[in-house]
N, C-alpha and C positions, 0 to 999 in steps of 0.2 A: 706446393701445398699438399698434406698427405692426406688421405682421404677422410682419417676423424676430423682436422682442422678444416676440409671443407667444410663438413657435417657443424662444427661447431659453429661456423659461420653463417653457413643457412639458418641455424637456428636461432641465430642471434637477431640476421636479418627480420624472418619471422614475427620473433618478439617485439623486435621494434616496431616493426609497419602493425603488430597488433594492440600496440600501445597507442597508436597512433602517431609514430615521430618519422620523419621522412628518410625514407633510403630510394636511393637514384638507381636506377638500371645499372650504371656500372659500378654499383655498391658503395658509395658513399652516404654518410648521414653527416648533421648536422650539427651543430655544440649542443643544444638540449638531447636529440639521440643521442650520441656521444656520451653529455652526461650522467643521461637514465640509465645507456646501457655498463657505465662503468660506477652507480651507485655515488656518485660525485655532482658536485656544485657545479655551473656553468663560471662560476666564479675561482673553483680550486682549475678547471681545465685551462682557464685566462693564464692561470698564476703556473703550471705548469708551462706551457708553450714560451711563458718569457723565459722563464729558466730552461729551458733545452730537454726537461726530463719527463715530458708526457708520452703519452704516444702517435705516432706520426699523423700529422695532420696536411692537408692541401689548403692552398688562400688561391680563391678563383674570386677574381674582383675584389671585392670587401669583403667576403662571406669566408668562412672559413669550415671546412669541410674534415671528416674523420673516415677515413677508408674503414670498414665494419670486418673486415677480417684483419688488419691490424688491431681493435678494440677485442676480437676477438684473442688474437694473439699475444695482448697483452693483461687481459684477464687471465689466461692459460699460466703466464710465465707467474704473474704476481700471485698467481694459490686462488684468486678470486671468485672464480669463474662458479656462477651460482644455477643450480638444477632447477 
């Protein structure tokens, strides 16, 4: 990871934990973070992971998990990514 794309990612984490949506010590959030942080429905990220074309996500147990520098990464690549 190169050092802006850290930077991007701290600050994503940031925003989230200051929104109040949950990010874990080894940097995962949740589908609602997840949501917020990529300006989408918990409903369009559903509809992405069936089709294959969201961004990478972990299923631990039931719960389904969005690593926060991949959301970063993929706000980067799609023009998204909001100041």
């Amino acid at each position: 990871m190169s050092v802006n794309q850290r930077s991007e990612t701290e600050e994503l984490e940031v925003r989230l934990r200051a929104a109040g949506h949950v990010v874990t010590v080894s940097g995962l959030t949740d589908v609602d973070g997840a949501a917020a942080a990529l300006g989408v429905t918990a409903r369009t990220l559903r509809r992405w992971r069936t089709s294959g074309t969201g961004p990478p996500h972990v299923e631990i147990g039931a719960r389904i998990w969005y690593p926060v520098e991949s959301l970063s990464r993929w706000l980067d690549r799609s023009g998204h990514w909001r100041s």
